[in-house]
N, C-alpha and C positions, 0 to 999 in steps of 0.2 A: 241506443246506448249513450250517444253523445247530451240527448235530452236529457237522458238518467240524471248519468254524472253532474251536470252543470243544477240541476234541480237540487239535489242532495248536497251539492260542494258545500265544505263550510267557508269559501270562497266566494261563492257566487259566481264565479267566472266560466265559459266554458275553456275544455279542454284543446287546445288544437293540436288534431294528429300528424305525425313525421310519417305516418305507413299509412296507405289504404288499406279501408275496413275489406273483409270478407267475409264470405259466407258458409255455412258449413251444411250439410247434409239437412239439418231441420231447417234450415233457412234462420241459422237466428246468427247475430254479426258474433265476431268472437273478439276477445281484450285487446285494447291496442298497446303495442311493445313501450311505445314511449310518446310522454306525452307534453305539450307546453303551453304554461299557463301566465302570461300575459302581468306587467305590471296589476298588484291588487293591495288590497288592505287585509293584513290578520292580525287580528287583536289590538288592531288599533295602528298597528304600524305597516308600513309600504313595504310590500316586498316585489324583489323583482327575481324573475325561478330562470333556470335553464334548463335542457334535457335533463330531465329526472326517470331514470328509470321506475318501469311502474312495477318492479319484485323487486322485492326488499334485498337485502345481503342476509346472508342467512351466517348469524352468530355461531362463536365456536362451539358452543353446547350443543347447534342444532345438527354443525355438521360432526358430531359424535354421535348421533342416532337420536336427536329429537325431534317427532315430527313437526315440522313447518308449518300451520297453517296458512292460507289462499288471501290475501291485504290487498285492500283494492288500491290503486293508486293513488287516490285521493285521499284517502284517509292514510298511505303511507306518506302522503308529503306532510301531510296535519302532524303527524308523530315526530318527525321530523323537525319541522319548525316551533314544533314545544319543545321538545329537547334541546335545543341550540337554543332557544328563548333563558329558558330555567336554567342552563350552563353560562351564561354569558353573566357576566359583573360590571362595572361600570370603569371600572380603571384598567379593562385586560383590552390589550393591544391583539388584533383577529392579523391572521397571518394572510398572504395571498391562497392560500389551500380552504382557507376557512369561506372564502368569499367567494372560491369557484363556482360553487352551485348558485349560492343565492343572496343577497347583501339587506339586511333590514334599518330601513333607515330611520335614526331615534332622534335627531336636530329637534322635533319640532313636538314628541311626544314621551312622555314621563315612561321612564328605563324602569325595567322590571324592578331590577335592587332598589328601586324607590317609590315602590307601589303599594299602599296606592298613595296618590298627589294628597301634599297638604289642604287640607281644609283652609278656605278663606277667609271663613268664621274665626277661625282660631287666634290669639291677639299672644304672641308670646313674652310679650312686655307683662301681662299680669301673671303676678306669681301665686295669686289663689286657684290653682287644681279647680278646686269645685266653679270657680267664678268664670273659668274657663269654658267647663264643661257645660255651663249654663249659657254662655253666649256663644257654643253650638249648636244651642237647640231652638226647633222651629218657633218658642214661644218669646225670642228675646231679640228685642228689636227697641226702636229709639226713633219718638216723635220729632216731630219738624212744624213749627208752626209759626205761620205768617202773622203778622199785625190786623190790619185793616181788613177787615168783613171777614173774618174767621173768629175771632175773638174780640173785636171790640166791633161797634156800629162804627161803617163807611159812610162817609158822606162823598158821593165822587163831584158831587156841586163844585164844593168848595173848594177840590183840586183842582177842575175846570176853570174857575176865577181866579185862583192863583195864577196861571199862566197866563190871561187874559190882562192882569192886571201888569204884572210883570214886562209882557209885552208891549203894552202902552208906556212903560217906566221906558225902555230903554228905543223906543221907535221902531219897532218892526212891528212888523202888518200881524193882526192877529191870526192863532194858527186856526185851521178849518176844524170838524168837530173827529172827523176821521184821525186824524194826525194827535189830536187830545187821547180820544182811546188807542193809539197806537204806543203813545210811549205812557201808555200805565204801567206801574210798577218796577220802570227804570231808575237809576239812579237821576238824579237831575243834569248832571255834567251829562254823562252819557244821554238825556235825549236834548241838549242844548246841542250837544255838538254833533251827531250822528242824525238825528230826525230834524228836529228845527234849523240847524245848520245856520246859527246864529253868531258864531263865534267858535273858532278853535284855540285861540290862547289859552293856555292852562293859567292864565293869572284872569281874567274875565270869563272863563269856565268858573272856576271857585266864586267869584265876587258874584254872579247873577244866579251859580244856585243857592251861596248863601243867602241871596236875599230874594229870591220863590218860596225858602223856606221859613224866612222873617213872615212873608205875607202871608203862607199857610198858615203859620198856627196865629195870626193875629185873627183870621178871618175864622178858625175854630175855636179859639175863646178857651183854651184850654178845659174842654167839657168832654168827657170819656165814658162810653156806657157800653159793659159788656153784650153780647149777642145771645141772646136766650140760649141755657144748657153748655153753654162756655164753663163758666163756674165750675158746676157740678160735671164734667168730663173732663177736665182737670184736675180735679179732687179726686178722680178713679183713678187717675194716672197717676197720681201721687201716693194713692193707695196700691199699687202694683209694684211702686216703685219702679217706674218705667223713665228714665231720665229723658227730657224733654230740652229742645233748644228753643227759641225764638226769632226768628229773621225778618230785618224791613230792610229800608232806605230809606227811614230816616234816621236823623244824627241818634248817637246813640245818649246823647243828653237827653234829648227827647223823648225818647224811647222808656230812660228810666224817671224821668218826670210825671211818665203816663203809667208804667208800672205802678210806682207809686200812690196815684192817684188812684184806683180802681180795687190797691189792695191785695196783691198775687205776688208779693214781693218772696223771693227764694221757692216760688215753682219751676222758673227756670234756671238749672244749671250751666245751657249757654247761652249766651245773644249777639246776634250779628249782626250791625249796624252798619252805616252807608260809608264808615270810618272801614273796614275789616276787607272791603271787595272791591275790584275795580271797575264791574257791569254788573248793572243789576239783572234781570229776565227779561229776556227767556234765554240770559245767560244761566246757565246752570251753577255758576260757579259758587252761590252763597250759600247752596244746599248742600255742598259738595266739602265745603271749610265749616257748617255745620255739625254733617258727619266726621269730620275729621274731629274737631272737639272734643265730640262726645264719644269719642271712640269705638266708632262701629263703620264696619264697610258700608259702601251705598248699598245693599242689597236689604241688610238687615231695618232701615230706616223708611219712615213712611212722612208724606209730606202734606203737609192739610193746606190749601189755596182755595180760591175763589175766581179764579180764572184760565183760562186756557195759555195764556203763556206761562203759569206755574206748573199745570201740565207735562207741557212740554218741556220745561226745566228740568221737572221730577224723573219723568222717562230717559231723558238725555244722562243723566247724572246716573243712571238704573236704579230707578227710585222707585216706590209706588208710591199714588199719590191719589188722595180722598178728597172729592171735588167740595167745600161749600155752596151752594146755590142763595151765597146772598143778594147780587147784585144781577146773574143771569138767570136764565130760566134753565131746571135742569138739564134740558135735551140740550143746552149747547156744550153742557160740562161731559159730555159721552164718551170722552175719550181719555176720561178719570176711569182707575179702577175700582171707584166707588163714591158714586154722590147721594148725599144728602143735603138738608135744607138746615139741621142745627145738629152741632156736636152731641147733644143727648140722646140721637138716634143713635150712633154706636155703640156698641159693646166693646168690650174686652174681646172677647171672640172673632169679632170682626178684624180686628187689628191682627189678632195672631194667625188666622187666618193669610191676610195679605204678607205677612213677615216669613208665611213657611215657604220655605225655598226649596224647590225641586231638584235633587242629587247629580241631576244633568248642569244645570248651572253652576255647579261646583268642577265639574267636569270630573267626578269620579265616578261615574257609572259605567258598568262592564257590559260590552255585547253581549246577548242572549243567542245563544245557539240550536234551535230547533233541531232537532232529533228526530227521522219517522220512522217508522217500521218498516221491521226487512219484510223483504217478501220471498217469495220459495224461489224467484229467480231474481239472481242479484244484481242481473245487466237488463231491467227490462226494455223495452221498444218500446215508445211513446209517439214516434212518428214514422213517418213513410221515407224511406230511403229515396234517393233520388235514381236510382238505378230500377228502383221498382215500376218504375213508370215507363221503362225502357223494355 
């Protein structure tokens, strides 16, 4: 019986008996008088039980001559603990009588009177109703797109000789080629002073990235060419009406000097340049003041890179994030939730796809309670008593 009950509980817990079981004439155990069930979770909240009797109080109606039906005890604590659930409000003070039996602790999980939990989709600052209701739904979401090897051609050469050259400007040894691909797509202060460990002055921090950055673009010639299907995947977004940011590290003069130059001037509604953040990646934090912009939680937002520290930026920030494969080969981008080699493989589909967000992340989703059917005996035996072996 004791397997029974603990099978069927909507607890899951088993029962522990106060009385030794017995036996009766068919050899089959009979109800235990009372029973107690152990720190557990119901409906999301802790409860802790004491001696509950396992028959109910029989109402004044019943003791006028209505008959009683046979409640098991499991299903009378269930009855129980809905009722005190569904009774209880949020500003009523429970008396010491109220807490005798059993105390449900709400600190840490959303009180009935307020169920279910706000949506985190929801933006109550817009006062368009409909516009609201559209940035709850699985299809509405908000691009994120890098600079270099995602929409324009990267040349990582001639960041390479920037630092080389730079290096030699100010006498230290040049860095090893490890140490070059480790601070890609750092801000430049941040990998002078964290990686190269060349200077912490915040006044020779500023003076030598300004001038890595003088040598950058002397050494790019100011010549910009998009990446095959850029264009046109842009142009769908625009057509969606899907509001898009922009993110580097570099200056954001720059930034709109190359805008300009390519042609895509007012695609993007944000951009966030090396001015807006104080770590670049696999700091998370430009994806993060992106979304905020554009006004949409990180969940809602997808983030397009070319590298595994955008990656892990994107994830960090609870982003998704759509690997380009300009510079690596796709297996090393695997831990993107979606690569390709150029933006014209996507679809629209693909995107709303990665933006629909499962109910559990919200954290409004309701246990399910499995239900089985009765059987003709309602305490069946599942195991061997330990006395049977005696």
């Amino acid at each position: 019986m004791v397997d029974s009950i603990a099978t069927t509980s909507l607890l899951g817990h088993w029962p522990v008996s106060q009385v030794s079981p017995c036996k009766d004439g068919s050899h089959r155990r009979r109800m235990f008088d009372f029973c107690l069930l152990p720190c557990t979770y119901f409906l999301g909240r802790r409860v802790l039980s004491t001696s509950i009797s396992s028959t109910p109080t029989p109402s004044r109606s019943e003791k006028i001559g209505t008959s009683r039906s046979v409640v098991s005890p499991v299903k009378a604590l269930a009855m129980e603990l809905t009722k005190e659930a569904d009774s209880y409000s949020p500003g009523e003070e429970r008396s010491s009588q109220d807490l005798k039996h059993y105390w449900i602790d709400t600190s840490t999980q959303q009180r009935r009177g307020l169920w279910p939990p706000p949506n985190k989709a929801d933006n109550p600052s817009l006062r368009n109703p409909l516009l609201r209701q559209e940035r709850m739904g699985c299809g509405s979401l908000g691009a994120i797109f890098e600079w270099e090897g995602v929409l324009i051609e990267d040349n990582t050469d001639i960041e390479k000789q920037a630092w080389l050259v730079l290096s030699e400007e100010e006498g230290k040894s040049p860095p090893p080629a490890f140490i070059l691909k480790r601070i890609e797509g750092m801000k430049n202060e941040q990998a002078i002073s964290e990686v190269l460990c060349w200077s912490r002055d915040p006044g020779q921090l500023r003076r030598m990235a300004s001038r890595k950055e003088e040598i950058y673009q002397g050494l790019q010639g100011g010549i910009y060419r998009l990446r095959r299907g850029s264009q046109e995947f842009v142009n769908v977004l625009m057509n969606y009406k899907i509001p898009m940011a922009l993110v580097s590290t570099r200056p954001r003069k720059a930034l709109e000097i190359a805008i300009g130059a390519i042609g895509i001037e007012g695609y993007f509604s944000v951009i966030v340049a090396a001015e807006d953040v104080h770590r670049g990646k696999p700091d998370p934090e430009m994806f993060v003041y992106a979304a905020q912009l554009l006004n949409f939680i990180p969940e809602r937002c997808i983030v397009f890179g070319n590298s595994n520290s955008t990656v892990e930026a994107a994830h960090d920030a609870h982003m998704k994030c759509v690997g380009v494969a300009s510079k690596h080969p796709v297996y090393e981008l695997g831990a993107a939730d979606l690569v390709v080699r150029h933006l014209d493989e996507l679809s629209i589909v693909d995107l709303k796809n990665l933006a629909d967000i499962e109910l559990t992340e919200f954290g409004s989703g309701e246990p399910e309670v499995e239900m089985e059917e009765e059987d003709d005996d309602p305490y069946p035996s599942t195991s061997v008593a330990a006395d049977d072996f005696w």
